[in-house]
C-alpha positions in Angstrom: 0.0 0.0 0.0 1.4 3.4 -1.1 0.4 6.9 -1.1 -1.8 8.7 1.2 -3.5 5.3 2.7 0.2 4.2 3.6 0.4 7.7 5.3 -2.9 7.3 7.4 -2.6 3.7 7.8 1.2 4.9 9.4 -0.6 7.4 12.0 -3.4 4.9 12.7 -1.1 1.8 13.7 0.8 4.1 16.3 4.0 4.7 14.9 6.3 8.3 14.2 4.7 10.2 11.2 8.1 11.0 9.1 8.8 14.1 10.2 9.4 12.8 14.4 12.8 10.7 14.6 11.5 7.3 16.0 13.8 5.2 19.0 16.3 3.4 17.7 17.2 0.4 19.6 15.5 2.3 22.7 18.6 4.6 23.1 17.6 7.5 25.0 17.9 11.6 24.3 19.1 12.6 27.9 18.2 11.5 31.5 15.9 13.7 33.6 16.4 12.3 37.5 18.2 9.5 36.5 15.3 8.3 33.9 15.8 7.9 30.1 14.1 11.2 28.6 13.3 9.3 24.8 11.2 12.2 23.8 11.8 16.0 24.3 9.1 17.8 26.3 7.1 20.2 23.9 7.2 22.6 26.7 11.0 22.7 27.2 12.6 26.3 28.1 16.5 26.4 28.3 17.5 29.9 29.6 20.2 31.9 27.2 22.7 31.3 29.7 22.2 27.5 30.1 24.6 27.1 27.7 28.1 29.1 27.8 31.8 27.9 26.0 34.8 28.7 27.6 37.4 28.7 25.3 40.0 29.4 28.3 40.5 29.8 31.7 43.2 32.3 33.6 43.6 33.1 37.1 44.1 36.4 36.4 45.6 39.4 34.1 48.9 38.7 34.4 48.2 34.8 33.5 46.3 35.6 30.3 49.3 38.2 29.8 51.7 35.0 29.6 49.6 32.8 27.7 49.7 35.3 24.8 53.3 35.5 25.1 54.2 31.9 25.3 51.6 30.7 22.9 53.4 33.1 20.0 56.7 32.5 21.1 57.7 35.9 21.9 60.5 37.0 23.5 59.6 38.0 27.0 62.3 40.5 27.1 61.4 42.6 23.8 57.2 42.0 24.2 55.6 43.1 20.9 53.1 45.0 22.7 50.6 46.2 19.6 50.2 42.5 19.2 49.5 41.5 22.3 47.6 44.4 23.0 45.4 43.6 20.4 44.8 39.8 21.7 44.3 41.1 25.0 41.8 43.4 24.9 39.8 41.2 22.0 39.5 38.7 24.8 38.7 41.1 27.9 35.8 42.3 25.3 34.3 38.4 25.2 34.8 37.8 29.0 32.8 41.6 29.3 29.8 40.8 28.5 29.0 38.4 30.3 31.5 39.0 33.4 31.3 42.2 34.2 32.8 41.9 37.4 35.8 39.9 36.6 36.6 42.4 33.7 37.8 45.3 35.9 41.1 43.5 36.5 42.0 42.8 33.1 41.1 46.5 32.0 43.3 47.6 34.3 46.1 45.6 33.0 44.5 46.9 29.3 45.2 50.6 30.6 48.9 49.7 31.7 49.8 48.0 28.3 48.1 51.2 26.3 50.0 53.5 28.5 53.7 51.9 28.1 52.7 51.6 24.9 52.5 55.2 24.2 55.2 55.9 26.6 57.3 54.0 24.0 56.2 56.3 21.1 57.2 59.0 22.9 61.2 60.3 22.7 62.7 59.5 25.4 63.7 61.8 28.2 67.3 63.5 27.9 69.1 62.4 31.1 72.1 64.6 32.4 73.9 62.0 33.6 74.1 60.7 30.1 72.8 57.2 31.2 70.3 55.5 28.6 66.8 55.9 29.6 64.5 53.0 31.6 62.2 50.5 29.0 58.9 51.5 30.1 58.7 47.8 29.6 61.0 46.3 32.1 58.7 46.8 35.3 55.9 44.6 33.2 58.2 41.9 32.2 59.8 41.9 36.1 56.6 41.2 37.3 55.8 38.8 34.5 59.3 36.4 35.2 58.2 36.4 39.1 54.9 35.1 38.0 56.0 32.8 35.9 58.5 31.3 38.6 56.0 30.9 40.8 53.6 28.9 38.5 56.2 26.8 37.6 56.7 26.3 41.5 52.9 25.8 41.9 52.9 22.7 39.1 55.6 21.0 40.5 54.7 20.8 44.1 51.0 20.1 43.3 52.8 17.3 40.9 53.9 16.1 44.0 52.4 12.8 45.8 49.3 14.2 47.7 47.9 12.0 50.7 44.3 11.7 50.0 44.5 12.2 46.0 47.5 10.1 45.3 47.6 7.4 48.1 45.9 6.6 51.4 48.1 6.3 54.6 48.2 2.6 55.6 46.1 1.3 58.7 46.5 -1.6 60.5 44.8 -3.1 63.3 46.8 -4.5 66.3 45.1 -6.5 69.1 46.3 -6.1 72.8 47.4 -9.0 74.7 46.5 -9.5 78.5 49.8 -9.6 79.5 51.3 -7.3 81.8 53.7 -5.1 80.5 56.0 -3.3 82.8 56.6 0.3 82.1 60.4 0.9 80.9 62.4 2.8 83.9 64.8 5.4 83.0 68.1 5.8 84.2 67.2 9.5 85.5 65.2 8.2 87.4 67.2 5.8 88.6 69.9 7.9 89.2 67.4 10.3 91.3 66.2 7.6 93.8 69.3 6.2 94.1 71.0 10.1 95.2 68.0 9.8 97.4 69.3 7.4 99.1 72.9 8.5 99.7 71.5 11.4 101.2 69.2 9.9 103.6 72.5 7.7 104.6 74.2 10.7 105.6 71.9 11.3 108.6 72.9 7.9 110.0 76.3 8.5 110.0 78.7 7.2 112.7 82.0 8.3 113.6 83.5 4.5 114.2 85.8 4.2 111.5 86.2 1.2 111.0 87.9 -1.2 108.0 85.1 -4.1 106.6 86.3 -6.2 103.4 83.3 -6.2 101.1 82.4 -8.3 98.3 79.8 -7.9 94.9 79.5 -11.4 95.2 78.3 -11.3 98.7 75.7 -8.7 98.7 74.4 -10.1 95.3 73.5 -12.9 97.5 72.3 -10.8 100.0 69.9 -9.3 97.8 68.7 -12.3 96.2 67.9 -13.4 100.0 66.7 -10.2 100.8 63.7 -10.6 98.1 63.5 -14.1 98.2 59.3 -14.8 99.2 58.8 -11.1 98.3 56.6 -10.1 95.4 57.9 -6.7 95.5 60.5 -4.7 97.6 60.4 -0.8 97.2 64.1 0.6 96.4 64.4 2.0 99.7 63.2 -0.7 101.8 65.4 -3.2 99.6 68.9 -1.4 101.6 66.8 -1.1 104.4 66.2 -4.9 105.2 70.2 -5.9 104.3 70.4 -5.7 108.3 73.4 -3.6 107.9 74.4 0.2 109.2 73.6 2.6 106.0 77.4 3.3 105.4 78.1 4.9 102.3 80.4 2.0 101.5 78.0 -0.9 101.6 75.2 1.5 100.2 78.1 1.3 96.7 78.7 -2.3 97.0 75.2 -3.3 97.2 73.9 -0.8 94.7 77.1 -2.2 92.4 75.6 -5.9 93.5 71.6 -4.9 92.7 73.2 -3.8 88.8 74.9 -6.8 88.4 72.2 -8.9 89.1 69.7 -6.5 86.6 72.8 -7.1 83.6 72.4 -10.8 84.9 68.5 -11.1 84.7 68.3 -12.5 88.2 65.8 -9.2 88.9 63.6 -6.7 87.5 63.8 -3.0 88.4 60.0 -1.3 87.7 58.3 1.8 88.0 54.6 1.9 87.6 54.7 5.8 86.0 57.3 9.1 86.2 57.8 10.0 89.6 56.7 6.7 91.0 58.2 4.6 93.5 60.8 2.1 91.9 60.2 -1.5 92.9 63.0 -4.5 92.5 61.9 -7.9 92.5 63.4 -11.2 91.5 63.1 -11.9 87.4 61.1 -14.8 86.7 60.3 -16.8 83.4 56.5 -17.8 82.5 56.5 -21.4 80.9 53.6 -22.5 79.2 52.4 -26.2 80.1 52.7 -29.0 77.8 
C-alpha cells in the first residue's frame, strides 16, 4: 500500500509520522532524574545562559598576559606589545559581557599595556647623567618572570604525591594481649632515687671508722635473700632490710651488687609511671604447660 493510505494507515497503527525521529534500539535523548528522557518535552525552556563555551580559563591578568606571550613564542624580554595588546583586549571584550565583574582586572592591566605603549612612542627623556633611559617595559616583564617562577613552583609541588588524591596512609589493626607489661624505667630516674638514698645515709652517719672487706658477690647474694618470698620490695626498703648500718660503703657495694644482678636477669627493676616509687623484685620466666 502506497500513497496517502500508507500515510494514514502509518498514523493509525501508532507509529512516528516522518517528520518525528522514531527510537532506535531504545537509546535514549538525555536523562531527567536518572530516567531515560526518549522524547523532548514540547514545553522545554533552556534559559540563554544555560549554555556558555569557555574557550579558556586564567587566574588572572597577568596569567592571560603569559599565555599570549608563550603561545606566540615571543620574546619575553622585547614584548611586541601592539600585538599583544590587540589579543588582549579582544579577549577582555568576550569575558565583558557576560562577566562584568571579573573584567575590571583585566582592564586595568589593558590601561597599563596602552600607557607603556604610548610611553614608548614618545622620545625618550634626555638624562644629564648621560645614562640610557629606563624600557617602560622592564617593570611589566619583572613582574611577569616572578609570575612565571612561581607557577612553575605551583605545578611542581602540586605534581607532588598528595595524601588523600595520590595514596591513602596505611592502617593496621593490632590486638592487645593480657599480659602485663612493665613500664620501661629510666636511668634518670634511677639515678634520682638512688642520690636519694645517699643522702638519707648521711643522717645515720657514725663516727667509728672502722675497716670491713666487702664483696659484689656477697651482697648479690644478700639481695637475692633479701627478696626471696617477696613479690615486690620498694628501692628504699630493699637497703633497708640488708640488716646492715647505711654506710656509704656498703650503700656502693650493694647498689654495684643490685646492677649486676639487673645485667644478669636474676631481677627486674619497675616503676609503675614518672615519679613513682621504683620496685626491685626477682626476674622470673613464665612457661607455658605441655
Amino acid at each position: 500500500m502506497s500513497g496517502p493510505a500508507a500515510a494514514a494507515g502509518s498514523l493509525h497503527d501508532g507509529t512516528a509520522p516522518a517528520h518525528h525521529p522514531a527510537v532506535v534500539d531504545h537509546v535514549a535523548l538525555a536523562r531527567l532524574y536518572g530516567e531515560p528522557l526518549f522524547k523532548l518535552p514540547q514545553d522545554l525552556y533552556i534559559p540563554p545562559d544555560a549554555l556558555q563555551l569557555f574557550l579558556e580559563a586564567f587566574e588572572g591578568p597577568l596569567d592571560l598576559l603569559l599565555y599570549l606571550i608563550r603561545r606566540q613564542n615571543f620574546n619575553i624580554l622585547d614584548i611586541p606589545l601592539a600585538d599583544v595588546t590587540r589579543q588582549y583586549l579582544a579577549y577582555v571584550e568576550q569575558i565583558r559581557t557576560t562577566h562584568l565583574e571579573l573584567a575590571s582586572e583585566y582592564l586595568l592591566m589593558a590601561a597599563m599595556l596602552i600607557e607603556i605603549k604610548s610611553r614608548l612612542l614618545l622620545p625618550p627623556k634626555a638624562s644629564a647623567e648621560g645614562a640610557e633611559p629606563a624600557d617602560p617595559r622592564a617593570e611589566l616583564v619583572r613582574r611577569l618572570i616572578e609570575y612565571e617562577q612561581i607557577k612553575l613552583a605551583a605545578a611542581r609541588l602540586d605534581a607532588l604525591p598528595v595524601l588523600g588524591r595520590d595514596f591513602w596512609s596505611a592502617q593496621g589493626y593490632v590486638e592487645e594481649t593480657a599480659t602485663t607489661r612493665l613500664p620501661t624505667l629510666e636511668v634518670v630516674e634511677l639515678a634520682a632515687a638512688w642520690a636519694g638514698v645517699v643522702q638519707r645515709s648521711h643522717l645515720n652517719q657514725h663516727h667509728t671508722i672502722a675497716r670491713e672487706p666487702l664483696s659484689v658477690r656477697e651482697h648479690m647474694s644478700l639481695v637475692l635473700r633479701a627478696l626471696r618470698g617477696q613479690r615486690f620490695l620498694s628501692f628504699e626498703d630493699l637497703f633497708g632490710s640488708m640488716g646492715k648500718t647505711l654506710q656509704p660503703q656498703v650503700l656502693v657495694v650493694t647498689f654495684i651488687a643490685l646492677l649486676e644482678l639487673a645485667r644478669e636477669h636474676l631481677l627486674d627493676i619497675t616503676q609503675a609511671e614518672a615519679f613513682a616509687p621504683i620496685y626491685v623484685r626477682l626476674a622470673y620466666t613464665q612457661t607455658t604447660p605441655a
